[in-house]
N, C-alpha and C positions, 0 to 999 in steps of 0.2 A: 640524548639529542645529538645529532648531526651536525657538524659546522655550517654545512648548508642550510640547516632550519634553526638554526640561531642568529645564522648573515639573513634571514628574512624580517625575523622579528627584529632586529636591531635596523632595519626599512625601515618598517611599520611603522615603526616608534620613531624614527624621525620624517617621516610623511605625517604622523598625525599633529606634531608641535609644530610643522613649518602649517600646516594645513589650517592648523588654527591660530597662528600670526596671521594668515592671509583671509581669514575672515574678519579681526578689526582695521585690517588695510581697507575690507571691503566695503566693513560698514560707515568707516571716516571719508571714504571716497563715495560714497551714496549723497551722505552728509554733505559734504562740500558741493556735489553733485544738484541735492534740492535747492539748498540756500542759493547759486547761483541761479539756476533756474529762475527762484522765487525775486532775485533782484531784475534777471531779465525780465519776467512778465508784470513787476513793478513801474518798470523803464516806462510803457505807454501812459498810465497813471501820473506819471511825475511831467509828463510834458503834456497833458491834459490839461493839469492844475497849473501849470506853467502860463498854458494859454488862454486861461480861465482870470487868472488872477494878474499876471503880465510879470509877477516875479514872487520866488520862494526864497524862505529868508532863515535863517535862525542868529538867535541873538542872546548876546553874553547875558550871564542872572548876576545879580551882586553888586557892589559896589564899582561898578563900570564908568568911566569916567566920558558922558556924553553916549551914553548907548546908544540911541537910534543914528547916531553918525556913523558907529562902526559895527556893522555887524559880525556876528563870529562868522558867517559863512551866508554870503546872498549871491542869488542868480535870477537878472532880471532880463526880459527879453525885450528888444530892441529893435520897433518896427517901426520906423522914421523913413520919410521918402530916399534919403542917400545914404541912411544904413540900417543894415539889417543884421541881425546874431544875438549873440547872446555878450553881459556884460555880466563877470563873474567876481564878486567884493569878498576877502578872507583881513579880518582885522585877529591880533594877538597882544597882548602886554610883553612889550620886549624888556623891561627893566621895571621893576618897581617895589614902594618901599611906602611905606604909611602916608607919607608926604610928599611925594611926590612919583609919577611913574610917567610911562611913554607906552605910545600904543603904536603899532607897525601897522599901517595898510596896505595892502595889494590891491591892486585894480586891475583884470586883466579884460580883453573882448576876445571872443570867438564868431567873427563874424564872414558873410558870407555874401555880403553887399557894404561896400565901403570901406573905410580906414579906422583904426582904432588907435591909441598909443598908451601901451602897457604902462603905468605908473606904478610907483612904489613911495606912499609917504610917512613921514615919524610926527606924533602928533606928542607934545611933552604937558604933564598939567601938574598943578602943584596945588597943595594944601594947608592950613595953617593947624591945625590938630587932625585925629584917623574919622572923628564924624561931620568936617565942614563939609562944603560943597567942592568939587572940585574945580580949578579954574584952571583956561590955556596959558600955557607960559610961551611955547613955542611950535611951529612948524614947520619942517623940513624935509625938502625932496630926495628920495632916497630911501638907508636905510637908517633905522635907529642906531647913532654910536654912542657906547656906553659914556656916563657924565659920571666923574670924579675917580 
């Protein structure tokens, strides 16, 4: 052989391992490609049910302390004569322990008629054994600071 026709094949052979890196780029970027697609043409569906129902919600499973006060993630729309948007609620356990824990809320608006004021509160309950009920000890504007 030729150094000429060895410098080809030593090409070849690195066009066909780059060539086929660039076919799982291709198929992870198709990938990425549908799923956003599929969230876009989700998007009209969710604001359907939005205006269907006037708010979409999901909410903590478990041992939650007062669950329908805090949702894990609610978005309720807000069609009142001096305001209009949307009001978006994200609740979290900021600290907790058998007997007692705190739970962080956000409250924010996206609104588009009127005024909103972004809140953020720490709601505190406590327990006397891990199966009572739980009861409020405290609540504060802000955020949760850790206790002891």
């Amino acid at each position: 052989m030729t150094e000429n026709q060895e410098s080809n094949e030593t090409q070849e052979q690195e066009v066909v391992y780059v060539g086929h890196m660039r076919a799982y780029a291709r198929r992870t970027g198709c990938l990425l490609a549908v799923l956003l697609w599929s969230l876009f043409m989700l998007f009209p569906m969710f604001l359907f049910l939005l205006a269907i129902n006037g708010e979409i919600a999901l909410w903590h499973g478990g041992d939650f302390p007062e669950n329908e006060s805090h949702p894990l993630l609610q978005v309720k729309l807000l069609s009142e004569i001096q305001t209009r948007g949307l009001n978006i609620t994200a609740s979290y356990i900021s600290e907790a322990s058998e007997t007692a824990t705190c739970v962080q809320t956000d409250v924010r608006y996206l609104l588009w008629q009127g005024r909103g004021e972004n809140i953020s509160y720490c709601d505190c309950y406590n327990r006397e054994t891990a199966q009572a009920e739980w009861r409020p000890t405290s609540t504060t504007r802000g955020t949760c600071v850790p206790q002891g």
